[in-house]
N, C-alpha and C positions, 0 to 999 in steps of 0.2 A: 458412607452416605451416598444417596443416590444424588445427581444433577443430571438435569434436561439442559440441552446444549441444543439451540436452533439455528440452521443456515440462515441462507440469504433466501433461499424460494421460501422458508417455511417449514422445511419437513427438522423433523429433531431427532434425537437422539437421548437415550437414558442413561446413565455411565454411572457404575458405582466405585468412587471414588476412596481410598482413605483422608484419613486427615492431612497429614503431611505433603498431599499432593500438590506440586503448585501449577501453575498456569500455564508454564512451558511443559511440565509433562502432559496434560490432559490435550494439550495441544498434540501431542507428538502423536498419542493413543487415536486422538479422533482423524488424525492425519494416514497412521497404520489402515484402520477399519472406514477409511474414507477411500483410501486407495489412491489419494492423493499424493504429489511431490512434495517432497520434503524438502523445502528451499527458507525454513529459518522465516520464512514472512509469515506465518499464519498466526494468527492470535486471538485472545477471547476476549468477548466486547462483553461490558456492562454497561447494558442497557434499559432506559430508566422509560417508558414512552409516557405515561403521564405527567414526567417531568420536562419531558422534551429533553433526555440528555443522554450523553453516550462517551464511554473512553474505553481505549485497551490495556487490560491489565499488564502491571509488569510481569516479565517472565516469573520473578523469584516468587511472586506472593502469592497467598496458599488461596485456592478456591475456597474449601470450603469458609476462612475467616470473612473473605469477600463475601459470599452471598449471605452471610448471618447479619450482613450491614442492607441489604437492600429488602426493598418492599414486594409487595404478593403479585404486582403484575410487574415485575421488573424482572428479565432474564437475561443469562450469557449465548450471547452470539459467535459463532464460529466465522474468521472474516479474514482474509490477506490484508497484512497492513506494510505495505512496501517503505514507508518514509521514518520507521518504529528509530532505526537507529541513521539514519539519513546522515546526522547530525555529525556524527563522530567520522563521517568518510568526508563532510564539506563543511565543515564547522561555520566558514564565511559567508556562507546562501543565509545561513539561519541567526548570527547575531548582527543586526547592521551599526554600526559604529555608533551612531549617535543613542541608539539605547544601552548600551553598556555603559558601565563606569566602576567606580572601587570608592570602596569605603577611605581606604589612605592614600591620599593621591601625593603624597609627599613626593616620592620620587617618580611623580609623570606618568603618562597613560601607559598599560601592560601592552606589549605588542598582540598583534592578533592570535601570531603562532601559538600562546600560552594560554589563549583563551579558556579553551575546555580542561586545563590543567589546573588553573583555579578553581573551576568548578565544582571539579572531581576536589581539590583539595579543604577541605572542612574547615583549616587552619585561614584559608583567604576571604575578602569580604567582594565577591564578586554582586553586581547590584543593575536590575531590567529596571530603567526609569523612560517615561513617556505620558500622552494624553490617553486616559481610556472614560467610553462611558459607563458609568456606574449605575446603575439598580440601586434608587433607594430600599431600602429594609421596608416591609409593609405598606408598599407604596407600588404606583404603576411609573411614575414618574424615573427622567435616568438624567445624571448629571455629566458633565465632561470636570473630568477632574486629574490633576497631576497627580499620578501613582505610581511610589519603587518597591522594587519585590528584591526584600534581604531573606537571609538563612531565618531568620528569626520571623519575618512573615509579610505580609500585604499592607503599605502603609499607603494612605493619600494625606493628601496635604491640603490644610485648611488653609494656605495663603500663597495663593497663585504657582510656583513654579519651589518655592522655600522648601527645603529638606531640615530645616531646624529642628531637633528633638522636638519643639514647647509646638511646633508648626505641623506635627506629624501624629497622625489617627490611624490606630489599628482595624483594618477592613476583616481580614483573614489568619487565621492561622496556619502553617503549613505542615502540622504533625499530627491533627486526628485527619486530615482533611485530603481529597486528593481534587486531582483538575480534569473537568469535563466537555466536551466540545456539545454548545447549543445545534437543535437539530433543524428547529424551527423557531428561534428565536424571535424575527417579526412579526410570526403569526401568534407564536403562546405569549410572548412578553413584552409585545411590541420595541422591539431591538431596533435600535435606530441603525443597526446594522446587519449585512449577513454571516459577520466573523465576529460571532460569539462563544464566549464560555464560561463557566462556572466554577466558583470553589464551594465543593460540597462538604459539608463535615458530616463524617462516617455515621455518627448518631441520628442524622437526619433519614427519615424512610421515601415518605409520603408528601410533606409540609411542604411548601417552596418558601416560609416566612423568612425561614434562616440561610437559606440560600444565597451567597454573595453572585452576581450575576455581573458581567462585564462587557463592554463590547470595544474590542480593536478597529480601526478605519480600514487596514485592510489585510490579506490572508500571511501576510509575512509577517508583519507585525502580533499577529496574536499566536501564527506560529512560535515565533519569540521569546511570548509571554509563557506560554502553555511547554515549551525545552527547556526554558530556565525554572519552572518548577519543579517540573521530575528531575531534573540535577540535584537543585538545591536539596529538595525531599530524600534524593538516594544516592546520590554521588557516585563513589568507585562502585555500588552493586548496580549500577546499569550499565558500566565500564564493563562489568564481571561477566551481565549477560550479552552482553553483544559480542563478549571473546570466545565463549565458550561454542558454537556453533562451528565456529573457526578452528579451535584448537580439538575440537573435535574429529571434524573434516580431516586435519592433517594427522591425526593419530591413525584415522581408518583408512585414508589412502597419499603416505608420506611420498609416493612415487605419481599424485593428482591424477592418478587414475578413477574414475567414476567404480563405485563400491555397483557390483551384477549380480543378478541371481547364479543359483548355484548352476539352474540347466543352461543358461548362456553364457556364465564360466566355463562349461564341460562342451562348449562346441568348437572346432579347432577346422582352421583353415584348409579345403582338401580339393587337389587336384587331380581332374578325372578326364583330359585333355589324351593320355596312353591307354593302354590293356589294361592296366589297374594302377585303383588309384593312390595318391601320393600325398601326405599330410604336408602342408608348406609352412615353412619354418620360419625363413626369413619373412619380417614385418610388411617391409617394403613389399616384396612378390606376392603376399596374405594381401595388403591393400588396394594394390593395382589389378587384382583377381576378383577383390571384392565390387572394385568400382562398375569394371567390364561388366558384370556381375547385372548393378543397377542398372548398364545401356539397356542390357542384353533383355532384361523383363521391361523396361520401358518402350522399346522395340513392339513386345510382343503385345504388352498393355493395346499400345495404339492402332495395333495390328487386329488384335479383336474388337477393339470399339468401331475401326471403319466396317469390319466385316459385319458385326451388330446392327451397324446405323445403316448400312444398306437392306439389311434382312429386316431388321422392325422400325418403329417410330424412334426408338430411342437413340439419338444423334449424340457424336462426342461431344458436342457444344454445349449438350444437357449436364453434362455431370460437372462441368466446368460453373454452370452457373449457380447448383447446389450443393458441391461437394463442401465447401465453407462453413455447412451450415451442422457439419460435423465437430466442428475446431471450439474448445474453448475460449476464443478469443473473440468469439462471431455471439452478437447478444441479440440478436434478432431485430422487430420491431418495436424498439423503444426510443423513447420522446429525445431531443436535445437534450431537456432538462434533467431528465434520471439516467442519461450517460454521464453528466457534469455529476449528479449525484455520488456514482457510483464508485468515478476514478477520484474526489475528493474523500472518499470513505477508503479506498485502498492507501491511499495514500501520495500527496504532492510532489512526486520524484520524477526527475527527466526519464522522458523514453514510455510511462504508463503509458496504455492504451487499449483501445478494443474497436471493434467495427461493431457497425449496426446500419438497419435499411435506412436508406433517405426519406422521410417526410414528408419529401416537396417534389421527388420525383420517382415513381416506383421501379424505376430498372435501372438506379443510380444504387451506392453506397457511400457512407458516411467513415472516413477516419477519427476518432475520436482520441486527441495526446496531449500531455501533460510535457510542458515547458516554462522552467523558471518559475514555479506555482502558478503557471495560467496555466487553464484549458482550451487549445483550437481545433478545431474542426475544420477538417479537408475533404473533399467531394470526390469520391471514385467514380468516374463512368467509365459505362462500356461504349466503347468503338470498334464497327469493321474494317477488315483489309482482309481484301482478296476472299471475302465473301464468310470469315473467320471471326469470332469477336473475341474482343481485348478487352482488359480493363486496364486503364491508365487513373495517375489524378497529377499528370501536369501533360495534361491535352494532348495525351497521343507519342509526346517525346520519349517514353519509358512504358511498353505493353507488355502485359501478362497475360496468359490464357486460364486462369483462373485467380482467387482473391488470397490462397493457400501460398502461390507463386510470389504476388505481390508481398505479402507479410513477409517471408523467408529474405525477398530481396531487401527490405528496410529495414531490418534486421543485423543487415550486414552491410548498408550503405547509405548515408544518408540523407543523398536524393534534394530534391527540393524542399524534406521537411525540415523544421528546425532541430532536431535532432533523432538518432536514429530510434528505431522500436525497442523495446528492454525488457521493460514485464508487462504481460498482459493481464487484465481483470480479469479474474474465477470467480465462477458459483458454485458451488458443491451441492450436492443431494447427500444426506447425511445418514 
């Protein structure tokens, strides 16, 4: 079967498919012919825009079943989703204590450590209770209502805070149905908030009538809501796919060496310092050859650029103030608001980020990162010394001669931001 797979610019892709294919392979395939890194975060988005809705499939489920459930203007989007398994490396970021609870509390609260072991266990009655606003059915209107999310489905409660069987109304089921993140909630369905989401049932295409619609007060909390469904929903099979990337990894290089092409396998360290030259064996003498190596063209790099800059217009200051604008991680001139867009669609995890120009000053840049599920934004300027420009963004106590410089340094240090750079935002051309 054929399916159209669209990036983030727009451009798409046609891939014929068989059946059995599921979500993580066709991911791998458009990853191969994308020429992309294979880093385990890419995933494919169903997405709904006349519904205003969007989620990332799981690895294991088959595309083709997926798209027999969606409507004529709904497609699969090609997208990094860094926070997919977040949950299983910091379990504590994502369940905060007072929405948890258990079905049998006989013998007192589960400690934290066991958390996700409930989860994964089918045999336990682990249970997300809190305030959310609800969507009525056939209505514009949204109610604040007490609602807990069991194995068995989405209940609220007709009498205040009561979990009583005779007190308890079924909202959702969670076995035709999956969970969806609102895109524009305030504006299509007037969401008295901006952490919305939905439970859609697979039967639905087009309609929004049957649509349960929800909104959380804020991005942890409906985080929350939206982890404890895909658990409950698949338990040890999301266990399954978050391991195998892993156990993969260590079968293809049990010595964590990075897996090379064949022609930079086949190239071997050689010294050519005598009459002839000499293949270098030991690692160490290979490395401290290699380094000298990098002085030695960086020497010669800045050596032709002054010769350049004296012969023509083109000054070393010049490639310094554009070469960034080569790097995946530089998104050009876009708004505040659709870089906050962008790293909320990769995903909520410490370290996200990207740069993009400043708005409010044109020979400034903007840091855009992801901490503790907030988004801040820090001000790169350039400064001179000794007639040279810098880019700093804590006034000059920390300069770079380019923005290439700065990124590598935060990277690896974490400086005055609150935590260091990790993954940065991609776009793909497909």
């Amino acid at each position: 079967q054929d399916v159209k797979v669209f990036s983030e610019d727009g451009t798409c892709k046609v891939v014929e498919i068989l059946a059995d294919v599921t979500a993580r392979d066709l991911c791998q395939l458009l990853v191969y012919k994308s020429h992309c890194v294979d880093d385990n975060s890419w995933t494919l988005v169903e997405h709904h825009p006349h519904l205003g809705l969007e989620r990332c499939l799981e690895d294991h489920e088959l595309v083709v079943q997926v798209e027999s459930t969606m409507g004529s203007e709904s497609k699969f989007l090609f997208r990094k989703n860094y926070a997919k398994y977040e949950f299983f490396k910091n379990p504590m970021n994502f369940f905060p204590e007072q929405m948890v609870t258990w079905c049998q509390q006989s013998n007192g609260s589960i400690p934290q450590t066991q958390l996700l072991q409930n989860f994964l266990n089918s045999s336990s009655c682990p249970e997300i209770q809190g305030f959310l606003h609800v969507k009525e059915l056939g209505r514009k209107s949204w109610k604040k209502l007490y609602v807990c999310l069991r194995r068995s489905g989405l209940y609220c409660s007709t009498k205040g805070t009561s979990k009583e069987p005779r007190h308890l109304q079924l909202l959702a089921d969670l076995e035709d149905s999956n969970i969806f993140s609102l895109i524009a909630g305030r504006k299509q369905y007037s969401a008295p908030t901006d952490h919305g989401f939905c439970i859609k049932p697979n039967k639905v295409r087009n309609e929004t009538k049957e649509l349960r619609l929800l909104c959380a007060e804020d991005e942890q909390s409906r985080t929350c809501w939206m982890t404890a469904f895909r658990l409950l929903k698949y338990g040890m099979l999301l266990y399954q796919n978050y391991r195998i990337p892993q156990q993969r990894k260590a079968l293809l290089s049990p010595f964590s060496t990075p897996v090379r092409s064949v022609s930079e396998n086949s190239l071997v360290a050689m010294d050519f310092s005598g009459q002839t030259g000499r293949v270098i064996e030991n690692p160490a003498e290979a490395q401290s050859a290699a380094l000298e190596e990098g002085h030695a063209w960086r020497q010669k790099r800045s050596t032709r650029m002054n010769v350049l800059g004296s012969q023509s217009p083109l000054h070393p200051s010049t490639l310094s103030t554009v070469i960034h604008r080569t790097q995946h991680w530089f998104h050009g001139r876009i708004s505040r608001e659709e870089s906050h867009r962008i790293i909320k669609q990769q995903g909520l995890v410490d370290g996200l980020f990207l740069l993009r120009d400043s708005q409010s000053n044109p020979k400034a840049f903007v840091l855009t990162l992801c901490h503790h599920q907030k988004i801040k934004n820090f001000q790169i300027l350039p400064c001179e010394d000794d007639g040279q420009m810098f880019f700093s963004l804590d006034d000059g106590n920390t300069k770079f001669s380019d923005l290439i410089q700065l990124v590598d340094f935060y990277q690896l240090n974490k400086g005055v931001l609150p935590c260091k750079l990790k993954h940065h935002c991609i776009r793909v051309a497909l």
